[in-house]
OpenMM code with the backbone's topology and positions (N, CA, C; nanometers):
from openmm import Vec3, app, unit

residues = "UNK UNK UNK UNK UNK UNK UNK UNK UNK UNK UNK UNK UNK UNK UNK UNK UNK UNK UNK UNK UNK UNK UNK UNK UNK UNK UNK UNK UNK UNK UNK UNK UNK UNK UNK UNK UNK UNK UNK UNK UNK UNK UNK UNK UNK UNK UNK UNK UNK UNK UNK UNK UNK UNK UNK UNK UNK UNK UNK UNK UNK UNK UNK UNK UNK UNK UNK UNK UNK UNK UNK UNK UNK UNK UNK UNK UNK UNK UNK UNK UNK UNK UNK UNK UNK UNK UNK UNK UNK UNK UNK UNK UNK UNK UNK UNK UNK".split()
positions = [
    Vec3(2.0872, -1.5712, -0.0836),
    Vec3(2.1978, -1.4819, -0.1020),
    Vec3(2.3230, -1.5682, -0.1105),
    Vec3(2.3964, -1.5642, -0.1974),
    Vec3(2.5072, -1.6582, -0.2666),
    Vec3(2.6545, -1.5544, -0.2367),
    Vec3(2.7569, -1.6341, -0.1884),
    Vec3(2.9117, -1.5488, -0.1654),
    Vec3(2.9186, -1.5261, -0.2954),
    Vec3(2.9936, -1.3332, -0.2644),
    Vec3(3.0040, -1.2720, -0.3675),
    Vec3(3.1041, -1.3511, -0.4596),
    Vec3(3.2155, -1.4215, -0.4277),
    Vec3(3.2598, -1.5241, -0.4996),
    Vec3(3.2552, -1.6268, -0.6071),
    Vec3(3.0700, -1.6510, -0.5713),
    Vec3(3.0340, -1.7770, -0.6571),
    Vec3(3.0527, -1.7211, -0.8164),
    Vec3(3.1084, -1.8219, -0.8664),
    Vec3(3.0814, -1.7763, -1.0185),
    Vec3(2.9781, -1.8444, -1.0821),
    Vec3(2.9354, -2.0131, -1.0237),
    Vec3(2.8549, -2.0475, -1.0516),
    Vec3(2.7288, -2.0866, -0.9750),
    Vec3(2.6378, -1.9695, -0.9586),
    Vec3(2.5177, -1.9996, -0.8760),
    Vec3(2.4198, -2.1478, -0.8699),
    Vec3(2.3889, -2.1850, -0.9203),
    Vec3(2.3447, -2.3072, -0.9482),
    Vec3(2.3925, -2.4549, -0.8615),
    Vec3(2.5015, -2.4869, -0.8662),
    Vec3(2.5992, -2.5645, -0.7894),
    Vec3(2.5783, -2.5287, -0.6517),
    Vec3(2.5958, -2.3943, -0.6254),
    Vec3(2.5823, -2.3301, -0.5349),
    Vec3(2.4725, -2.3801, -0.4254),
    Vec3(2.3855, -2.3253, -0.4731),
    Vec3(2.2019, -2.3537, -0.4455),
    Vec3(2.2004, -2.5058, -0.3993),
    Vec3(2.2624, -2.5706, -0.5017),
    Vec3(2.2578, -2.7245, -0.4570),
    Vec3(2.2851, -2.7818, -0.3882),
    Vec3(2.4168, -2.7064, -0.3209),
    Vec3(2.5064, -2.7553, -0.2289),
    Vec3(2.4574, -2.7544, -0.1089),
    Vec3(2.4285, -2.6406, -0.0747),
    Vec3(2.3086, -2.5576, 0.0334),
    Vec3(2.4016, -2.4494, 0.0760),
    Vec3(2.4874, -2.3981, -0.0312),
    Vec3(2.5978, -2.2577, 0.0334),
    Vec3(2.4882, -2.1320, 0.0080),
    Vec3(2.3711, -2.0967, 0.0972),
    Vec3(2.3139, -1.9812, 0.0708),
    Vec3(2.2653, -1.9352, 0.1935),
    Vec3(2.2107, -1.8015, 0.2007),
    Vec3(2.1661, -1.8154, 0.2865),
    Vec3(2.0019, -1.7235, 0.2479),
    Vec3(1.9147, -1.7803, 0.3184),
    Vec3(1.7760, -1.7285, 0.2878),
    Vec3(1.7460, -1.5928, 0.2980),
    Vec3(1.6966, -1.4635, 0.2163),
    Vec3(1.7030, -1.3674, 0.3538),
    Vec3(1.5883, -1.3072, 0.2610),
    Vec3(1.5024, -1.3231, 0.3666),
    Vec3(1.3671, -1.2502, 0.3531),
    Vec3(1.3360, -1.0893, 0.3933),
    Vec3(1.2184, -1.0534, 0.4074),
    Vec3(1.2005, -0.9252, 0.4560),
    Vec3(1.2209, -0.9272, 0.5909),
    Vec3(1.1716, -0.9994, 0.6505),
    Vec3(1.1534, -0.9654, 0.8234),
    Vec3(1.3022, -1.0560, 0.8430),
    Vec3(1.3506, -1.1847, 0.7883),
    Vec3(1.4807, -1.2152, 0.8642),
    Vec3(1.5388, -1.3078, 0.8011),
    Vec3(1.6212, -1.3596, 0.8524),
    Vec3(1.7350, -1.4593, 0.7596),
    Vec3(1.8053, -1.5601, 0.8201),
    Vec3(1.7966, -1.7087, 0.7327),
    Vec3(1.8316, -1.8145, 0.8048),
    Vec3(1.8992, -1.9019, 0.7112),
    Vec3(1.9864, -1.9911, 0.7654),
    Vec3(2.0946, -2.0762, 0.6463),
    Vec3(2.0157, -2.1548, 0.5846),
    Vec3(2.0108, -2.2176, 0.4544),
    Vec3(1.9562, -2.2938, 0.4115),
    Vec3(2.0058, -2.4526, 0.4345),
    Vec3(2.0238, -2.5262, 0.5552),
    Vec3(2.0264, -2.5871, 0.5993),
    Vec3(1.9703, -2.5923, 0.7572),
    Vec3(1.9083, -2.4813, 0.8112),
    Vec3(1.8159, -2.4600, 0.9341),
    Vec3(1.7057, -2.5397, 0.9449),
    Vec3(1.7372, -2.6073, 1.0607),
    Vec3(1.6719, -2.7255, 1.1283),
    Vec3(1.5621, -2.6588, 1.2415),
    Vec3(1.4153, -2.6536, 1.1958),
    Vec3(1.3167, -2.5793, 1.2415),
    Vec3(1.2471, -2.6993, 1.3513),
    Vec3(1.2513, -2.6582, 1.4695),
    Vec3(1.1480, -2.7794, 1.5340),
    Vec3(1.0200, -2.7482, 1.5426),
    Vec3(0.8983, -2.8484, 1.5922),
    Vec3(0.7828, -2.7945, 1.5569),
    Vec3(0.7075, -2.6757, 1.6114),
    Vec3(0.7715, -2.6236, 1.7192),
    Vec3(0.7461, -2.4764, 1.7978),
    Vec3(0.7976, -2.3691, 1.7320),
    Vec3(0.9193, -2.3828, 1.6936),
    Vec3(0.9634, -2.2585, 1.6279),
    Vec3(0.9071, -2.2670, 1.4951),
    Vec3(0.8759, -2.3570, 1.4278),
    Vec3(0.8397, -2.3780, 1.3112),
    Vec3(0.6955, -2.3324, 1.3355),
    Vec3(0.5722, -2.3595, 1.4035),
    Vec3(0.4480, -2.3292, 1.4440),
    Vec3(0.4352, -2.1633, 1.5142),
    Vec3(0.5638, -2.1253, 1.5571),
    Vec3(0.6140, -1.9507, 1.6094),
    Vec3(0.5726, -1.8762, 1.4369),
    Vec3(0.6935, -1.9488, 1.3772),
    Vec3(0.7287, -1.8832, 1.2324),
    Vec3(0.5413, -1.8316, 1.1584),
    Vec3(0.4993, -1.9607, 1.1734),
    Vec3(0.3881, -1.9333, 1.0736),
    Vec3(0.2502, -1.8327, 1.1683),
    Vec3(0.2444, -1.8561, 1.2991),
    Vec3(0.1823, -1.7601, 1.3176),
    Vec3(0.2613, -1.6172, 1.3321),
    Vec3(0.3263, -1.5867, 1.3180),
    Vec3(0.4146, -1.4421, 1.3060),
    Vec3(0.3586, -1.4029, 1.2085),
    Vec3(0.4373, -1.4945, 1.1072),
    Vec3(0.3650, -1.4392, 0.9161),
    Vec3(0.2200, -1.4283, 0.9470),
    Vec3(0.1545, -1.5378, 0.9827),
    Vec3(-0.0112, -1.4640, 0.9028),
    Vec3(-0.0262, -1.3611, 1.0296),
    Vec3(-0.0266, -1.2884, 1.1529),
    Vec3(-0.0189, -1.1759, 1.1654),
    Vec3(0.0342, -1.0530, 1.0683),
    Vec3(0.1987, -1.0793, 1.0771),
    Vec3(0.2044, -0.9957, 0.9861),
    Vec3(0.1419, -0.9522, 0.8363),
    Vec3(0.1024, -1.1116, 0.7893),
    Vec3(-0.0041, -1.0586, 0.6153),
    Vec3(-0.0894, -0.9901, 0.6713),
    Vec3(-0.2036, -1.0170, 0.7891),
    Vec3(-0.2599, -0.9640, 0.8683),
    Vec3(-0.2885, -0.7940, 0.8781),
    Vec3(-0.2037, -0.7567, 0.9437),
    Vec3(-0.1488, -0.6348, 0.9755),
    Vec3(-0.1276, -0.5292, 0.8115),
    Vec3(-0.0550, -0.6327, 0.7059),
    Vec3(-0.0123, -0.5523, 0.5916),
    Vec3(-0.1785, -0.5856, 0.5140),
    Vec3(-0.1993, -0.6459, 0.5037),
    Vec3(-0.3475, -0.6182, 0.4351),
    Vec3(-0.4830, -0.5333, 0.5110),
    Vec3(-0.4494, -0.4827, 0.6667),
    Vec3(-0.5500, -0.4229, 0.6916),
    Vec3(-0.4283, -0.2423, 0.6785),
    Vec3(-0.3533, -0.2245, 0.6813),
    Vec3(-0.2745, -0.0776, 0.5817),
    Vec3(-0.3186, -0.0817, 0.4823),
    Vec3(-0.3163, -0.1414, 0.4034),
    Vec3(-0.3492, -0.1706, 0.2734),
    Vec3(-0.5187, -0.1104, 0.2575),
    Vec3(-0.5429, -0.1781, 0.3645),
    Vec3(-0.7025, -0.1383, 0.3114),
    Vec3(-0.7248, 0.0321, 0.3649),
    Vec3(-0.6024, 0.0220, 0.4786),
    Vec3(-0.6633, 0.1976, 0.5456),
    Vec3(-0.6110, 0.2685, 0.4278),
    Vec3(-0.4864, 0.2253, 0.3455),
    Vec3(-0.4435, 0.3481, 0.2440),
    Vec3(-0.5634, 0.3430, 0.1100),
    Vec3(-0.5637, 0.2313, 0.0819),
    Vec3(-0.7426, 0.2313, -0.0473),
    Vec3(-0.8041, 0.3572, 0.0211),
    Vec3(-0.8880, 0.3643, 0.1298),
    Vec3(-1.0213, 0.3854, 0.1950),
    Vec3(-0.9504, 0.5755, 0.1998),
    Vec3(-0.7987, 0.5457, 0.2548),
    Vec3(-0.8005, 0.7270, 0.2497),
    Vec3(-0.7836, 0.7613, 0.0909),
    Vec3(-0.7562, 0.6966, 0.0213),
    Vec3(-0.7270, 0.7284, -0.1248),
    Vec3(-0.8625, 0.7977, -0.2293),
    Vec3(-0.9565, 0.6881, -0.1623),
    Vec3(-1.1243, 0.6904, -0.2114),
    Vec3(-1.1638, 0.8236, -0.1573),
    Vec3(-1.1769, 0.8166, -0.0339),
    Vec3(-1.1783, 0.9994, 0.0206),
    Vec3(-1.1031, 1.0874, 0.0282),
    Vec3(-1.0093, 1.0793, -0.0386),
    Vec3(-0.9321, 1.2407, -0.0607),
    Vec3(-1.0170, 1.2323, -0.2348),
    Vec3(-1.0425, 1.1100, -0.3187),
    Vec3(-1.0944, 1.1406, -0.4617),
    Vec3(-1.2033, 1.1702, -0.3864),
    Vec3(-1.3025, 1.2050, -0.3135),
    Vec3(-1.4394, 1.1957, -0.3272),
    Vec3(-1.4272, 1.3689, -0.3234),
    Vec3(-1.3468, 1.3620, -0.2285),
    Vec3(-1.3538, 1.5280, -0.1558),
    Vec3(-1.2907, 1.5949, -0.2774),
    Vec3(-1.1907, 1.5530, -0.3596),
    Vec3(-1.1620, 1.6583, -0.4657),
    Vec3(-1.3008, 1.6466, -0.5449),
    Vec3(-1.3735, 1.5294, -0.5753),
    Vec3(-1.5008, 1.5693, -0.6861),
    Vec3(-1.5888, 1.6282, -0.5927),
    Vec3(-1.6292, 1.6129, -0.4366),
    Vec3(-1.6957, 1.6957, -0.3971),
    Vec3(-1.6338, 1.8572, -0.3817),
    Vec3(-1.5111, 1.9190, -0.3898),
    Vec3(-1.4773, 2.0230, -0.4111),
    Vec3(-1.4803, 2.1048, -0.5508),
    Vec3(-1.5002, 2.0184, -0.6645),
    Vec3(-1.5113, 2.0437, -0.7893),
    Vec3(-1.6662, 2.0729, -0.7894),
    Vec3(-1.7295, 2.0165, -0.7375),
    Vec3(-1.8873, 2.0110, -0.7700),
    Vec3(-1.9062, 2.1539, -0.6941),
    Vec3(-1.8920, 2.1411, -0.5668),
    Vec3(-1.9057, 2.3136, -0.5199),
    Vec3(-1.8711, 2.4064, -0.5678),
    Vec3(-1.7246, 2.3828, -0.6256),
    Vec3(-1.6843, 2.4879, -0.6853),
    Vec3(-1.8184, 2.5461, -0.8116),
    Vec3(-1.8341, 2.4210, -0.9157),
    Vec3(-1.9104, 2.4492, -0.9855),
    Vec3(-2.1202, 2.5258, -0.9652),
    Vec3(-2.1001, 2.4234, -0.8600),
    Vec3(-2.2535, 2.5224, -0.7539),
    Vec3(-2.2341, 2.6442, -0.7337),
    Vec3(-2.1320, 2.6997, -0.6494),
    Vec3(-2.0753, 2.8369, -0.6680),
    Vec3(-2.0807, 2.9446, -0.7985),
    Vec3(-2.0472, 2.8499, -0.8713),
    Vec3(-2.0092, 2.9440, -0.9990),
    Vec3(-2.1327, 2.9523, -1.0555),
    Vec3(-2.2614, 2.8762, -1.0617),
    Vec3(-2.3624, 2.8761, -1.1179),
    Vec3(-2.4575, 2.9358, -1.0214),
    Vec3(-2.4405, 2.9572, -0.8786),
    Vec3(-2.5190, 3.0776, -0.8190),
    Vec3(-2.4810, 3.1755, -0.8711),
    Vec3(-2.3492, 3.2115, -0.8560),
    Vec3(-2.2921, 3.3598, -0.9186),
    Vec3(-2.3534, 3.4251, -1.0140),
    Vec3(-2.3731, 3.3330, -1.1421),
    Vec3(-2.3896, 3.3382, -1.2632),
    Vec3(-2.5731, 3.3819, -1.2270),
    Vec3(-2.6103, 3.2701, -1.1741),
    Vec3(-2.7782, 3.3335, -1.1547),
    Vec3(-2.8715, 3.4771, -1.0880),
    Vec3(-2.7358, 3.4480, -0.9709),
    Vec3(-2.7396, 3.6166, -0.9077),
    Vec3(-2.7113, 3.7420, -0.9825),
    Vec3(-2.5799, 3.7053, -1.0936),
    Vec3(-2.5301, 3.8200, -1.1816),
    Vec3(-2.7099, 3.8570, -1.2659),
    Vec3(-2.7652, 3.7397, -1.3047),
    Vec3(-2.8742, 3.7235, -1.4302),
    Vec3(-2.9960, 3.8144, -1.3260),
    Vec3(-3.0448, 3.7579, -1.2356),
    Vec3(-3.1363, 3.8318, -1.1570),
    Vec3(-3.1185, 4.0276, -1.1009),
    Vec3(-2.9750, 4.0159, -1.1054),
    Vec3(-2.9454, 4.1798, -1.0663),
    Vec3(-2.9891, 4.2527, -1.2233),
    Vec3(-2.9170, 4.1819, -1.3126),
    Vec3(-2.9440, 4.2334, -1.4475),
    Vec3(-3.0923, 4.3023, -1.4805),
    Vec3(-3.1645, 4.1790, -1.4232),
    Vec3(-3.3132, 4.2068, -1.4394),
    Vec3(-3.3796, 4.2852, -1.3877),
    Vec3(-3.3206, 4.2991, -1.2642),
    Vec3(-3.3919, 4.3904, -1.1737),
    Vec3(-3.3287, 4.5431, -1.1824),
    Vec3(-3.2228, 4.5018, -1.2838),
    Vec3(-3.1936, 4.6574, -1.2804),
    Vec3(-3.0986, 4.7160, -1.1247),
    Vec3(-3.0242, 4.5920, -1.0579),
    Vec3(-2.9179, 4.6387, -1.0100),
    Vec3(-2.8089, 4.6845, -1.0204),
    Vec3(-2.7533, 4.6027, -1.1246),
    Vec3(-2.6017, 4.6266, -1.1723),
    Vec3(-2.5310, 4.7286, -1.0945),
] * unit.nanometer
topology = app.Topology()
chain = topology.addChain("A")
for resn in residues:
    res = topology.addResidue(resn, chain)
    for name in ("N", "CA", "C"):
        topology.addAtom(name, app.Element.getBySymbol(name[0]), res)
């Protein structure tokens, strides 16, 4: 993220006038990481990929079963309609109507 000022970004970047800013947080681009906080940082992230790839998989898995249940609601529907239809054919025959 560059001051709204810069006219020329590039220079900018080079200089190190930015500052980083990710999803979860934000740090100058001159931040001096030691090897704990730096070894903090990376297990945070792969939890968090962690965490976002097992949502990920619960939203697939409900996605797959709400489609199953609409084609299993289509299929009943259609079982339904083809008893109907067989019951209508058998009263016919028998002279219910």
């Amino acid at each position: 993220m560059l001051a709204a000022l810069a006219t020329d970004p590039l220079p900018e970047v080079k200089a190190g006038r930015f500052v980083n800013r990710g999803r979860t947080m934000r740090f100058d681009a001159r931040q001096q990481w030691g090897l704990v906080r730096l070894s903090l940082l990376r297990g945070v992230r792969a939890v968090y990929d962690r965490v976002e790839r097992a949502q990920e998989r619960v939203a697939r898995a409900r996605q797959r079963a709400a489609r199953r249940a609409e084609r299993g609601d289509a299929r009943i529907a259609i079982l339904r309609r083809r008893l109907a239809e067989a019951e209508a054919r058998e009263d016919r025959l028998i002279g219910r109507e």
